[in-house]
N, C-alpha and C positions, 0 to 999 in steps of 0.2 A: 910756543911754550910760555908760559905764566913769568910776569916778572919776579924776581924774588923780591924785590923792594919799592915801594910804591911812597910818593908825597902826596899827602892830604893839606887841604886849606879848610881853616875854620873861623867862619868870625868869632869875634871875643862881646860878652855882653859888658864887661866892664867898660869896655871902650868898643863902641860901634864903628869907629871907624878905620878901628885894625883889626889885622889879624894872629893867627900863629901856624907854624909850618911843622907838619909832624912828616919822618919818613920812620916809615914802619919798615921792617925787614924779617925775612922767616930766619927762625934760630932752631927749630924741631922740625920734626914730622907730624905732629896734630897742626890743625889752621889756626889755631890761635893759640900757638908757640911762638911769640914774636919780643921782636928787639923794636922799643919805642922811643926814638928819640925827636925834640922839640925845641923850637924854638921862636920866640916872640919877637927877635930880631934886636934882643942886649943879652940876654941870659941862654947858656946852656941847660938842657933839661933830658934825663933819661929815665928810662922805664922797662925792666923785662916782665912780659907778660906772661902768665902761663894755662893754657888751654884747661886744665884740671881747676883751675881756682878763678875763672872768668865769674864762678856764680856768686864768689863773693865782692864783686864790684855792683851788684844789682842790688836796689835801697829795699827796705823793709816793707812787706804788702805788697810786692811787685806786682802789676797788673798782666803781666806775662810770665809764660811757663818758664823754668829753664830752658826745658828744647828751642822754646822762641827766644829767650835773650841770647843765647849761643848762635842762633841763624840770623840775627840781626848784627852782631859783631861781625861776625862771620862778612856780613857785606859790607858793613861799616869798614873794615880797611881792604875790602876786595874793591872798595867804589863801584860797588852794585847799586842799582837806583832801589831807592825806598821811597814813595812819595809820602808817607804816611809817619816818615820818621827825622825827624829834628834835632841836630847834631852842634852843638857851640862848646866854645872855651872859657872858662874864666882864668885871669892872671895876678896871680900873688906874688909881684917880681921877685927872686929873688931867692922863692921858697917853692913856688909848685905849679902846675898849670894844670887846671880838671877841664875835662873835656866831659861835657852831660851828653847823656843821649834819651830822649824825649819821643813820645808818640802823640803823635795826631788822630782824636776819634770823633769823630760828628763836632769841630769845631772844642772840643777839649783838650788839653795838653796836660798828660801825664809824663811824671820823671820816672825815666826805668832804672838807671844809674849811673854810673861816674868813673870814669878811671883819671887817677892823680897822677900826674910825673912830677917827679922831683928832681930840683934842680941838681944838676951837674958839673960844675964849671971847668972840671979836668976831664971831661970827655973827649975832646978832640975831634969832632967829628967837619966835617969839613961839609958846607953848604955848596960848594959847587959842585961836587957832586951830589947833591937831591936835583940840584939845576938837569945836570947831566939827566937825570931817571927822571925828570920832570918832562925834557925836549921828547927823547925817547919812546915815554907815556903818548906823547902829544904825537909825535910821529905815528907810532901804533895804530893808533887809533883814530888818527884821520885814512892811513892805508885802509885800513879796516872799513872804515865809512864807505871808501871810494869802492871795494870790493863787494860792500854790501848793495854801494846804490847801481853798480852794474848787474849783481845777481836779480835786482829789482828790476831793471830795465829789461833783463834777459826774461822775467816771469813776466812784465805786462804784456813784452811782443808776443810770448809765447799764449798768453790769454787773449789777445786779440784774433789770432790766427785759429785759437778753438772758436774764440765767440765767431767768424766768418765761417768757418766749418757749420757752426751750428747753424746760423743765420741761412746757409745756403741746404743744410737739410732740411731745415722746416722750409725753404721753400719750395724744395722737391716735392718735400709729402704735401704739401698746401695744392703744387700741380697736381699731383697725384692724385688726392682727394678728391679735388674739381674733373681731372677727366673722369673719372669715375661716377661723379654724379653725374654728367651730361651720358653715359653711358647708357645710366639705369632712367635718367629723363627717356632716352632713344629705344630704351627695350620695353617702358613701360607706356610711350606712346604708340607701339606698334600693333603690345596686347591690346590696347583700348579699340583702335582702327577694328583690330581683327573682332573682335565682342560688338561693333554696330555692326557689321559685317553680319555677324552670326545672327544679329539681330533684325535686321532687314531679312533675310533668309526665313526665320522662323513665320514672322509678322506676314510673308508674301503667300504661305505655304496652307493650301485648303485645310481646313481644322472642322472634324466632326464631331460630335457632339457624342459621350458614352451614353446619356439620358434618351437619346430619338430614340426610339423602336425602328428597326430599320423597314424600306417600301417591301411591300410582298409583289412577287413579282404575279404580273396576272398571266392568267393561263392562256395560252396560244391553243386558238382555235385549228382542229386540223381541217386543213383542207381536202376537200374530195379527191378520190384518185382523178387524174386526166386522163380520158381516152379519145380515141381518134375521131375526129370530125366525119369523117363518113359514115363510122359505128354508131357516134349518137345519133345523125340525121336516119341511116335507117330505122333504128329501134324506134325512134319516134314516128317514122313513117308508119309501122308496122304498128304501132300502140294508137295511132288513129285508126287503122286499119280494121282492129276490133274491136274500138267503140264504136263504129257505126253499126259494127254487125252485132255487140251487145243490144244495140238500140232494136235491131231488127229482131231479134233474138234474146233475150233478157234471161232467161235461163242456162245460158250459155257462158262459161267462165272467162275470168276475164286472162288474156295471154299472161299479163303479169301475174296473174296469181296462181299461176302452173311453173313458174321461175321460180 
């Protein structure tokens, strides 16, 4: 839960080497419905702020919108970090304490405006307790660190143990990839083996020509019937037989020519 009353420190430019104590405290229900009270450390100083009328603490030509001076107040007593925004006191003992609030832009400081307290010297408000809400504050918000820097510890182990997760699946797929090349190395040395293969095969294998005319094959002589050796020896016997008697006889036909 939110404090209700918080102490601010602001140095003073009349004197650099002090300061002055303000504790703010909620008195409404808008955020900047507040009870301001101050002190430089001799003088009492009060101030009621009211959320409806913050825009008229803002100087003339304001360099920011209302919505922006309402959200820079707004953190000015939440002690929300501004880096950009510049925050002092001047002190009029006696009579008033202004607190400026100033912006920083590329190295230029412009003034946004001013809220005055005026002294109080019957207020009674009692310094040990802003001490009290000051321990408190400090309390808070050292738990608060220590909570945060374990929530931090809790996220880097928890980022280490992804980055090792990660680390050990890239190196699965990294194996993975690699058997897989020696795979397709293995499947694509086997096509090559089998293609000289096929290639020795074709290169060894008799190859004709479509352009030869092909050989005509030549004609086989027939042979004469065979008949039997004693059938030829007679006939022959018998075809001498009349030639001699052609000879003797010449008129006379010849036996083959009656066959």
């Amino acid at each position: 839960m939110a404090p209700t009353s918080r102490v601010l420190k602001f140095d003073r430019t009349d004197d650099e080497s002090r300061y002055v104590l303000l504790n703010v405290a909620s008195r409404g229900s808008k955020p900047l419905d507040l009870r301001i009270e101050a002190t430089e450390g001799d003088e009492e100083y009060a101030q009621n702020l009211r959320h409806d009328k913050v825009m008229s603490h803002r100087v003339k030509n304001c360099p920011v919108t209302e919505s922006e001076w309402q959200t820079i107040l707004e953190r000015l007593f939440t002690q929300e970090p501004q880096p950009d925004i510049q925050v002092t006191a001047t002190v009029e003992t006696g009579t008033s304490i202004t607190v400026t609030v100033r912006k920083s832009v590329q190295g230029i400081t412009q003034r946004l405006g001013a809220i005055t307290i005026a002294v109080a010297p019957e207020s009674g408000f009692n310094v040990l307790d802003w001490c009290a809400t000051a321990v408190d504050a400090a309390a808070e918000s050292k738990a608060l660190t220590a909570s945060t820097a374990t929530k931090i510890q809790d996220l880097e182990s928890t980022i280490a143990d992804l980055k090792n997760q990660l680390d050990e699946l890239i190196k699965a797929k990294d194996e993975d990839e690699t058997a897989l090349l020696f795979k397709f190395r293995d499947l694509l040395n086997e096509k090559k083996v089998k293609i000289r293969e096929q290639q020795k095969v074709i290169e060894s294998a008799p190859v004709t020509r479509v352009d030869d005319p092909p050989e005509e094959a030549k004609p086989v002589e027939a042979e004469p019937p065979r008949k039997g050796v004693k059938l030829l020896l007679r006939e022959r016997r018998r075809e001498r037989h009349h030639q001699q008697k052609l000879k003797r006889n010449p008129n006379r036909r010849s036996l083959s020519q009656w066959m």
